[in-house]
N, C-alpha and C positions, 0 to 999 in steps of 0.2 A: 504494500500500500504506500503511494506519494503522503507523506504529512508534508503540510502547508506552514511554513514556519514565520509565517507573517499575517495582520491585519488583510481583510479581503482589500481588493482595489479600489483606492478612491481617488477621485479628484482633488486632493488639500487636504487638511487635517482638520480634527475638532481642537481651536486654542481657545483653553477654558481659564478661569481666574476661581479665588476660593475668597470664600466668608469665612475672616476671621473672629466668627460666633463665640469661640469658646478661650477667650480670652488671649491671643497669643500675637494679637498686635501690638508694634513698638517702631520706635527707631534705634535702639539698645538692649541685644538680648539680654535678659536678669533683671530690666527696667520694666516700671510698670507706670507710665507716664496716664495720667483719671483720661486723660484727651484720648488717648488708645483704646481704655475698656473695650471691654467687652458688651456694646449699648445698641439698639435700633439705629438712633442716631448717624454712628459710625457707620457699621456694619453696613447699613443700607443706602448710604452714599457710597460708600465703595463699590457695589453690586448693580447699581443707577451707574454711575460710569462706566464699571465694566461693559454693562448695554450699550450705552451710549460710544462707547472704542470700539465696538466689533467684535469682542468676543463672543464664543459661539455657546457656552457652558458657564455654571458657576458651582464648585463643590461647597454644600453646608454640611458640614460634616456636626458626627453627635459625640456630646462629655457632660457624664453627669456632673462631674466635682466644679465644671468652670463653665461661665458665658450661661447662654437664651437655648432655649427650645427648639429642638430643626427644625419640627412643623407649623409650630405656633409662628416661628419668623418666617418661611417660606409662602404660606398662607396667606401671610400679609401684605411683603413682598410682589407675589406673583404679580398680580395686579397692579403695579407700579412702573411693570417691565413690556419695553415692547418686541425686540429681538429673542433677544439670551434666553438661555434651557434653564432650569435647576436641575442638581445632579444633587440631588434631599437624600440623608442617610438615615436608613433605617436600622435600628438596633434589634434584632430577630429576637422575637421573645417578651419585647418592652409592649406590645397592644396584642391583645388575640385578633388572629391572622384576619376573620370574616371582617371584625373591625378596621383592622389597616388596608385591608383590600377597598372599604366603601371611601377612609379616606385617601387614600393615592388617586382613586378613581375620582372622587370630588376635582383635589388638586390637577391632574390631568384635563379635566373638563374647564377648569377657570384660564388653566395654560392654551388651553386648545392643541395639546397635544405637546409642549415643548418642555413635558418631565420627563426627567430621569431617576432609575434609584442607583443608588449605592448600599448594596448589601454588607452590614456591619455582624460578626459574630463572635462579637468578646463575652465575656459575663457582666451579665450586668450586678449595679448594685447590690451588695451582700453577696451576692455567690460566688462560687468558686467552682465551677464546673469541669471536668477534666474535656480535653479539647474534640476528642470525638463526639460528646455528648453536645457541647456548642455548634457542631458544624451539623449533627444530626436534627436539633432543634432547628437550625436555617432552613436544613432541604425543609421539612414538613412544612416552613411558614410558607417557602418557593410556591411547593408544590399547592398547598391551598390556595394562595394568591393567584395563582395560574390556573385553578379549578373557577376561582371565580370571577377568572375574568374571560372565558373561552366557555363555560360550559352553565346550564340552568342550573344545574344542582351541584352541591358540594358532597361528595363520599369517600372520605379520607378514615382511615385508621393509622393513627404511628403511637410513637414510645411519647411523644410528648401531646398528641389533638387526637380525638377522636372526635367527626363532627360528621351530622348530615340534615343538612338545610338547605332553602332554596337559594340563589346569586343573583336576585331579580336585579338590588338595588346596586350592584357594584362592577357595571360594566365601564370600563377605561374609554376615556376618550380614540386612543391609538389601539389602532389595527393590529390585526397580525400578533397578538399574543402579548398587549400592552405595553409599558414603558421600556425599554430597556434598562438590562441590571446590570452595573459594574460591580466588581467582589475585586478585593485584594487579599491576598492570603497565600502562606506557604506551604507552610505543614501538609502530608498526604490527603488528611482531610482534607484541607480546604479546596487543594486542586482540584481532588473528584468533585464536590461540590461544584465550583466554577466551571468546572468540562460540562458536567453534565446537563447545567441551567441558568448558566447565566452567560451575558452576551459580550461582554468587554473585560478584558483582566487587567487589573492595575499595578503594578508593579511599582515601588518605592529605587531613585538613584541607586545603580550600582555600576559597577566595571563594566564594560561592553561586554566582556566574555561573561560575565556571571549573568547580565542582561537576557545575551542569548540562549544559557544554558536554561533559562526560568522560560523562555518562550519556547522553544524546542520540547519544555519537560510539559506545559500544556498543550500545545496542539498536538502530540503522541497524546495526550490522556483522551482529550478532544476528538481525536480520530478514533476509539476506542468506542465512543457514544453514538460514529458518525454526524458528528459534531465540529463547526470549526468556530472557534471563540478569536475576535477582536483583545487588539492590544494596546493599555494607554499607559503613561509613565506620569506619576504626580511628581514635580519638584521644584523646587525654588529658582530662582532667579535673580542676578544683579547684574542689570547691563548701564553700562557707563558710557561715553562719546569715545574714551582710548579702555585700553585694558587696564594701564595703571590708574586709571578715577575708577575703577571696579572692583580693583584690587584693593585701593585706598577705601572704599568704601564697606568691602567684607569687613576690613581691620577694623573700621569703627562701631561695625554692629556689634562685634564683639569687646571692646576695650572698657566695660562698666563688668565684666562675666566674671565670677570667680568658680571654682570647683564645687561648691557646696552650693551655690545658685541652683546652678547648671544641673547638679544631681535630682537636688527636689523639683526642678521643672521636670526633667524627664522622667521620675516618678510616679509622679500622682495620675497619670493616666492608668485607666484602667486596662488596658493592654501594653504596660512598660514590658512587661516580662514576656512579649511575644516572640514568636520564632523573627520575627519579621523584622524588628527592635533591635534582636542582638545579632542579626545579618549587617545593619545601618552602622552597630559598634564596630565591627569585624572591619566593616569599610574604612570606619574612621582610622584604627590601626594601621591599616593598611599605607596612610595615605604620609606626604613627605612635610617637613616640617611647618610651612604654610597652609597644610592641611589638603593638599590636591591630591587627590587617589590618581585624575589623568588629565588629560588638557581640559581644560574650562572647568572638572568637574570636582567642587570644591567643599568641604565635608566639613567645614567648620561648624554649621548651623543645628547639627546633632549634637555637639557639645550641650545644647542647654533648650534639646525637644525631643519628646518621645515620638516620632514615627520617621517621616520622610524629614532626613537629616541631610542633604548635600545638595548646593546647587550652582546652576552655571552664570560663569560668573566671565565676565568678558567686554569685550568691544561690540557692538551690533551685528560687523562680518561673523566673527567666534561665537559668537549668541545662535545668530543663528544656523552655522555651519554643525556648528552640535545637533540641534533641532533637527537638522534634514539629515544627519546621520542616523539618528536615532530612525527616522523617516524611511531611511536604507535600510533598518531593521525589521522595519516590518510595523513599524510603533503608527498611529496613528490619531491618536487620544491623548492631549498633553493637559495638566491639569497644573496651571503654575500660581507661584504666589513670591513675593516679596518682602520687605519691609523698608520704612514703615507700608502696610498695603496698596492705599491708594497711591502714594507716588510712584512706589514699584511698577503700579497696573498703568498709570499714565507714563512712563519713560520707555515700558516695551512694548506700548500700543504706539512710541512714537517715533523708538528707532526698529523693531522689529514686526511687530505684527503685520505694515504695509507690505511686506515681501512676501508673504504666505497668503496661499488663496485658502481659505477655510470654509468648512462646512458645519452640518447640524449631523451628529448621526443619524438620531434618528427618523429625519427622512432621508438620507443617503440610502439607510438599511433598511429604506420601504415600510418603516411604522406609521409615517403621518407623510403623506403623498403630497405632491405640491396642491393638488384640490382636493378636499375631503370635506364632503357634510357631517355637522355635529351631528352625533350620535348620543340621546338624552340618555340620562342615568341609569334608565332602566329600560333601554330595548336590547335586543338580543346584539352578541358579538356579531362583530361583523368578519369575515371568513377571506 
């Protein structure tokens, strides 16, 4: 069998920007400057501009311990935005599944189609789940969500839902098997997970070669299901007018950091101790005194965050010469962010995003067609 070890083919990339919801906007990492918080305020001028520059995406990612609500700000959100997707994180397990399925589909109908999820499968507050039992809880929540958004009735048995009731009221705006789901995850669970039902894989900075070993080790699992899964890369960004105003400006985000900051920021997440966390460490190790694992891609920003810890860091050509490498790889999902945020999102909307032709996945991937009649809340899927 051919396995396909890239994104299917597209015209341009999806270039997304992130909502810094849960606290982790600055202009000095270990700083916590009231004007950064974590507020509507902010947040949602930051994601109004993203719209407004042309991004095609905005991850809101979820944390219990820091910041707002995904849905509760999303919700709110939507309706403010006239372009730009939401790419809303779901924490599997946090709403029983019939309930999250009527609200995704709510939210899908206000977007008129321009939601995405992000499927999140850490433990949630107070538990401690061991990691199979976490990814086994996701498929069930998958698996109902996609009962009720494709079929009239729900008839599910597993280890964690047993349910059978009707899906009148929970059909999604988008066709074809509703929003698309992006999953990021390591561990064998999570792969098969990802292979088996969801549509984009995220992957957190790493070496090229480790890059391509994580896309190779999915589309094998993926070709296992008869299945080919899309590929996106979440990471940071500092592009400057030369290299050295990029370089000088990595040096200042960090120059307030001490080690004991740095520790308890990466901490308090509730997935610090994941496989995926101590991949980001492994990098950092790796990399040479200034913190660069390879050209542009710079690992300093793990020092003092728990997840996607490294990013490119450059001149506009080098910005975006990485970008289209990655591009080369098959990647075609980029999920970036900066600090402080908004300036970040306004200097790469202004030296780099004009060189990229970008798209919306999900009508590239035939979820939401260039013409499609609303489909109200409760009529049947459309096929």
């Amino acid at each position: 069998m051919s396995i396909v070890v890239k994104s299917r083919a597209l015209d341009g990339a999806e270039i997304s920007w992130f909502a810094p919801i849960c606290n982790g906007d600055t202009n000095h990492l270990g700083v916590m400057p009231d004007a950064y918080k974590s507020s509507w305020g902010n947040t949602s001028e930051i994601i109004k501009e993203a719209d407004r520059l042309g991004y095609r995406n905005v991850l809101c990612p979820s944390s219990y311990q820091v910041g707002q609500d995904t849905w509760t700000f999303a919700a709110a959100l939507a309706p403010l935005l006239d372009n730009i997707n939401l790419l809303t994180a779901i924490r599997c397990g946090e709403v029983h599944p019939p309930m999250l399925a009527r609200a995704i589909a709510t939210l899908d109908h206000i977007m008129k189609g321009r939601l995405t999820i992000n499927i999140i499968s850490s433990n949630l507050p107070g538990e401690d789940l061991p990691s199979a039992d976490r990814y086994q809880r996701s498929r069930e929540v998958i698996e109902i969500l996609k009962q009720c958004w494709t079929q009239d009735q729900i008839d599910f048995k597993g280890d964690f839902y047993n349910l059978s009731l009707p899906t009148l009221p929970v059909k999604p705006y988008q066709q074809n098997g509703g929003p698309l789901m992006y999953f990021g995850g390591y561990s064998p669970d999570g792969v098969d997970l990802c292979a088996q039902h969801c549509d984009v894989y995220l992957m957190w900075p790493e070496t090229t070669e480790n890059i391509k070993g994580l896309m190779t080790n999915m589309s094998e699992k993926a070709a296992s299901y008869d299945r080919q899964v899309d590929f996106g890369l979440r990471v940071h960004v500092i592009v400057r007018e030369t290299e050295d105003e990029a370089i000088e400006a990595s040096r200042s985000l960090m120059k307030y950091l001490d080690v004991e900051k740095g520790d308890e920021i990466r901490n308090r997440a509730l997935d610090a101790k994941s496989y995926g966390v101590s991949r980001q460490s492994e990098m950092r190790n790796q990399s040479d005194r200034e913190g660069f694992v390879e050209d542009q891609l710079w690992t300093g920003i793990g020092r003092a965050r728990s997840g996607c810890g490294a990013a490119i860091v450059g001149n506009p050509d080098q910005v975006e010469a990485k970008l289209r490498s990655y591009m080369d790889l098959g990647i075609r999902s980029f999920i970036l962010s900066g600090y402080p945020h908004l300036d970040e999102c306004r200097l790469f909307a202004k030296y780099v995003l004009p060189r990229f032709k970008t798209v919306s996945l999900p009508h590239e991937l035939g979820r939401v067609p260039d013409t499609i009649p609303q489909t109200p809340l409760g009529a049947a899927p459309r096929q």
